[in-house]
Rosetta silent file (secondary structure, phi, psi, omega in degrees, C-alpha in Angstrom):
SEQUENCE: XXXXXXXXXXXXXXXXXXXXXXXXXXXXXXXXXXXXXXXXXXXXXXXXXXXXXXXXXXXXXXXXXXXXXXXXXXXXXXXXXX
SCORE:     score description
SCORE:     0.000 S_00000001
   1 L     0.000  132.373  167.669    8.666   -1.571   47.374 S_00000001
   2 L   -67.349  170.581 -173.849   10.440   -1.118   44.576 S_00000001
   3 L   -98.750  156.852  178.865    8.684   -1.423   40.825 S_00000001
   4 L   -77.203  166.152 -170.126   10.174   -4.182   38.385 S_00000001
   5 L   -75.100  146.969  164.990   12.707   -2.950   36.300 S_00000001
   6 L  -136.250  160.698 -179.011   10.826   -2.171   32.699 S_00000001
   7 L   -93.061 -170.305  165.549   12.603   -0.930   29.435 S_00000001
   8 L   -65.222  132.303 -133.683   11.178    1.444   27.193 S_00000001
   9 L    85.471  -20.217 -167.465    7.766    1.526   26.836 S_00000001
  10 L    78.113   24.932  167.069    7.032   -0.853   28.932 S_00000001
  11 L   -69.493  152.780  163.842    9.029   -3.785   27.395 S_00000001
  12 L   -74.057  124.764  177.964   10.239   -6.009   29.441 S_00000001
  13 L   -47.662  117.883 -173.364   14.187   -6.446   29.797 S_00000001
  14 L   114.033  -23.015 -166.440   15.388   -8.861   27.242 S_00000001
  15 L   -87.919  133.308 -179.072   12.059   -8.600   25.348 S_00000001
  16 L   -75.368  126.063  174.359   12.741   -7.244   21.751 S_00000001
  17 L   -39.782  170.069  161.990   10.829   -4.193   21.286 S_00000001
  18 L  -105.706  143.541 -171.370    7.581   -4.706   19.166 S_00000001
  19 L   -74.094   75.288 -152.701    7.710   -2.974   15.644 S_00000001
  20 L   -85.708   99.573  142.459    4.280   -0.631   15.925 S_00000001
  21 L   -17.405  142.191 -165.311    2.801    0.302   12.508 S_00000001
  22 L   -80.440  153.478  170.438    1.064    3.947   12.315 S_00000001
  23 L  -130.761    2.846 -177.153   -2.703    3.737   13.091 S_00000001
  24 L   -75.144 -178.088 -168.075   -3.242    7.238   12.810 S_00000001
  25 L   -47.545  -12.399 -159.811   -6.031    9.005   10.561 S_00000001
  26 L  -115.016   17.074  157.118   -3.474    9.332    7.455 S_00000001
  27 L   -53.910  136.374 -179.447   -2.803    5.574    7.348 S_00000001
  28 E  -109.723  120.526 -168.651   -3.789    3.913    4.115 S_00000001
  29 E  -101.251  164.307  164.998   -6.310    1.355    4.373 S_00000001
  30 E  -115.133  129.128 -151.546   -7.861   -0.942    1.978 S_00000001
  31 E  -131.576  163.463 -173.687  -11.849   -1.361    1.602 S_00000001
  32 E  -125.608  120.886 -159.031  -14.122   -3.503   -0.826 S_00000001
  33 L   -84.584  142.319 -164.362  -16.443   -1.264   -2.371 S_00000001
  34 L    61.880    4.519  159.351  -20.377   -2.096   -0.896 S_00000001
  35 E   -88.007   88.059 -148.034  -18.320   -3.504    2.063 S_00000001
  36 E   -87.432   30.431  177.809  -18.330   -1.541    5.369 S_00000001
  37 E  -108.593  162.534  159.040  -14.935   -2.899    7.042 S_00000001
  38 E  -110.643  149.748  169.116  -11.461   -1.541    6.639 S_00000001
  39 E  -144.536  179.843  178.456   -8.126   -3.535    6.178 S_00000001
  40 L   -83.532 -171.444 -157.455   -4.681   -3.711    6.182 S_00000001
  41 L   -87.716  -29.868 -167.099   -3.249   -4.319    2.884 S_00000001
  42 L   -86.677  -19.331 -177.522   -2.033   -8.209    3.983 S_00000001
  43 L   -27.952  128.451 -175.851   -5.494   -8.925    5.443 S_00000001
  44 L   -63.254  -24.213 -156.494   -6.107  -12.659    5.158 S_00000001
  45 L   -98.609  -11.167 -178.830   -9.648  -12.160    4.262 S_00000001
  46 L  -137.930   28.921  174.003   -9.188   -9.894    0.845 S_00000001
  47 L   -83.724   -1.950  174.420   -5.838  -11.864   -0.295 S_00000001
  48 L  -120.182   13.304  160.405   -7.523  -13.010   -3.128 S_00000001
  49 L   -52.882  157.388  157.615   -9.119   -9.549   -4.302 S_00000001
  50 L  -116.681  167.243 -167.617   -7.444   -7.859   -7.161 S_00000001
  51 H   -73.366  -27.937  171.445   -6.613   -4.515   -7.254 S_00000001
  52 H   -87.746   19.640 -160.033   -9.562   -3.750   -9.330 S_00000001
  53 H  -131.272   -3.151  174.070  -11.894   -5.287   -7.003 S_00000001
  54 L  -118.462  176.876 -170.005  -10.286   -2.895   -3.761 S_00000001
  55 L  -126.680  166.198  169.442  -10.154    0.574   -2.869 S_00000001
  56 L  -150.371   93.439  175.098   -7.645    2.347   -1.389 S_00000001
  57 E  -116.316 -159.267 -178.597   -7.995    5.207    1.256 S_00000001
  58 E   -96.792  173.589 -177.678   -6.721    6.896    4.453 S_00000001
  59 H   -80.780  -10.634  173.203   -8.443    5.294    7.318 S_00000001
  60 H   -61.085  -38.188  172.225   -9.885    8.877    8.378 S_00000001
  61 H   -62.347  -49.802 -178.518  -12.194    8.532    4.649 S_00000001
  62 H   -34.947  -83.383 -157.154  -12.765    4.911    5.978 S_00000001
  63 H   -59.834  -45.948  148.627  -14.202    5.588    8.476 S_00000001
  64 H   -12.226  -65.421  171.559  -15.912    8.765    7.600 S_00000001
  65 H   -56.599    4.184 -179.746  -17.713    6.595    4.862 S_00000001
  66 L   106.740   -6.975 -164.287  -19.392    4.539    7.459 S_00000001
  67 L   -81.512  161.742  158.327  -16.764    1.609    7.751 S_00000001
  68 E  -117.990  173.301 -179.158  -15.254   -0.270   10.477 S_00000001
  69 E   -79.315  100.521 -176.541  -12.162   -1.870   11.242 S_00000001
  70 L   -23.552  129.723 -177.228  -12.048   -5.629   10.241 S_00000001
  71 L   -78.121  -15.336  168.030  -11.813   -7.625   13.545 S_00000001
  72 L   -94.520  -20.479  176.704   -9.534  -10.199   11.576 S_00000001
  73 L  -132.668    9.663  163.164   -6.184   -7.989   10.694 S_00000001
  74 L    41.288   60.504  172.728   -7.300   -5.334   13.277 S_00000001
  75 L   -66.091  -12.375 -174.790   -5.957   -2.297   11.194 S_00000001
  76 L   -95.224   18.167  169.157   -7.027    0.115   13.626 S_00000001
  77 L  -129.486  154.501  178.539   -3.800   -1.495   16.603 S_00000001
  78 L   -53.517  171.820  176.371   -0.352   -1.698   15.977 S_00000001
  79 L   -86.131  136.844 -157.597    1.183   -3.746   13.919 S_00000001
  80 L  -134.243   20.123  176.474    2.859   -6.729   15.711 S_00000001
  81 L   -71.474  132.529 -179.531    5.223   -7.547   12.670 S_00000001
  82 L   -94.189    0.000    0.000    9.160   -8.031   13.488 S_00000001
């Protein structure tokens, strides 16, 4: 049997690629100092932080420092923005 046809990647023909965001260690994340998550910069959950109230590192220091990746803007998976 043949396999279905797939596009690159595994997209599906017809399917618009998905736009994947870097997740590697040199990624810049944003953290709330005495908090132990990381986020993306758009994160729903720190939109009303000010810049003097965030941090800003790569996600290898996140994570170094003890943090994890917020479970609400998932910074540590692609990016699913078009």
């Amino acid at each position: 049997m043949d396999a279905p046809a797939r596009g690159p990647a595994g997209v599906e023909p017809g399917e618009p690629p998905v736009k994947a965001a870097a997740v590697g260690p040199d990624v810049d994340v944003t953290v709330v100092p005495g908090v132990s998550r990381y986020h993306r910069s758009e994160c729903i959950l720190i939109r009303f932080l000010g810049p003097d109230d965030l941090e800003i590192m790569t996600k290898q220091a996140a994570e170094s420092d003890g943090c994890v990746p917020c479970r609400a803007c998932q910074p540590d998976k692609p990016s699913t923005d078009a």
